[in-house]
C-alpha positions in Angstrom: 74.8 90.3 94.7 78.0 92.2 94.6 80.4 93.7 91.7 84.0 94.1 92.6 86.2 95.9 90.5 90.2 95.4 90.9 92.7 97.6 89.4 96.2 96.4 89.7 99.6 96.3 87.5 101.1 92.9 86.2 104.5 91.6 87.4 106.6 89.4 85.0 104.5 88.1 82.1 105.6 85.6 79.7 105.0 86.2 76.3 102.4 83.5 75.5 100.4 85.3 78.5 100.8 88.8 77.4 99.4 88.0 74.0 96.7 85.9 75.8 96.1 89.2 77.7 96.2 91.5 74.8 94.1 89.3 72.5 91.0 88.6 75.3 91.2 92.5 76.4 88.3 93.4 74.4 87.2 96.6 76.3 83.5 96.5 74.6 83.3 93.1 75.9 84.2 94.0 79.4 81.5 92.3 81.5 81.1 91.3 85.4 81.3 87.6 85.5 81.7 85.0 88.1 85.3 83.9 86.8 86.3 87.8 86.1 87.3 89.6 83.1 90.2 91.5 82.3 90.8 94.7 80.5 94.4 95.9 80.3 96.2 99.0 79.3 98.1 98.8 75.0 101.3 97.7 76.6 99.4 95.4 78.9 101.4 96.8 82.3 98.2 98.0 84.2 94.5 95.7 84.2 90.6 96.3 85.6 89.7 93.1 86.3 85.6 92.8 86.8 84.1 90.3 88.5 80.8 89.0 90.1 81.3 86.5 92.5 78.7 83.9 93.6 77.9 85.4 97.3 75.0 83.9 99.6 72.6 86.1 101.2 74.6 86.6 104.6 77.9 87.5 102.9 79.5 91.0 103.2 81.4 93.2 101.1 84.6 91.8 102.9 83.8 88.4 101.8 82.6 89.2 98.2 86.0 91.0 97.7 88.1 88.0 99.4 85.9 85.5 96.5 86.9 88.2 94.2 90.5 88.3 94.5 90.8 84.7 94.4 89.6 84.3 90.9 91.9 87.1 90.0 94.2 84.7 91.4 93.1 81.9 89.8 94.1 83.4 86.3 97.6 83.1 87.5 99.1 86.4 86.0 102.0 87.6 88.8 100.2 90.8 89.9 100.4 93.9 92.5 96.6 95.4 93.6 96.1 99.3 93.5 92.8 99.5 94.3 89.5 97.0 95.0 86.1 98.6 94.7 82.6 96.7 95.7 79.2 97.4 95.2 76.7 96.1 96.6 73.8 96.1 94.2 71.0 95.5 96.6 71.6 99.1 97.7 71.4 100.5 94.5 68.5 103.0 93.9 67.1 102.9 90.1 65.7 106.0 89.7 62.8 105.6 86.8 62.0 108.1 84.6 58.5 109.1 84.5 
C-alpha cells in the first residue's frame, strides 16, 4: 500500500471549477483516497492533492506514483507538478509506546 502526495500549481481554471475547488478544499477533511483529494491554497493557485492508489503486491513506487497522477488527471483541472512524494507504508516502523 502506497500514499502519494502531489504538490503542483493550476493552469487556467474556469470559474465554476475554482469555486468547485475552493468549496471541496476542506483542509480538516484532507484524507488519502483511491480517487485523490485536493487541498488548495485561498486563491486556489497552488494544490496537495493526496491519494491512495489501489496497487497489487508486486507494484513499485514508480508504478504507484504513475496510478497516482492519473487520477490527478482524471479530475481534469489544467495543472503543472512541483513535486510527487511516495511512501510506501509497508516500510513504515510504528514505534509503540510502552
Amino acid at each position: 500500500m502506497f500514499r502519494v502526495t502531489v504538490r503542483g500549481v493550476f493552469g487556467e481554471l474556469s470559474p465554476q471549477a475554482r469555486a468547485a475547488l475552493r468549496e471541496g478544499s476542506d483542509p480538516f477533511q484532507a484524507a488519502y483516497t483511491g480517487a485523490g483529494t485536493f487541498t488548495t491554497d485561498p486563491a486556489v493557485s497552488a494544490f496537495t492533492f493526496r491519494c491512495s492508489p489501489a496497487t497489487g503486491p508486486d507494484d513499485d513506487e514508480e508504478s504507484a506514483a504513475k496510478l497516482a497522477l492519473s487520477a490527478l488527471a482524471a479530475h481534469g483541472h489544467p495543472h503543472r507538478i512541483l513535486d510527487v512524494a511516495v511512501t510506501d507504508l509497508s516500510t513504515v516502523k510504528i514505534r509503540r509506546r510502552r
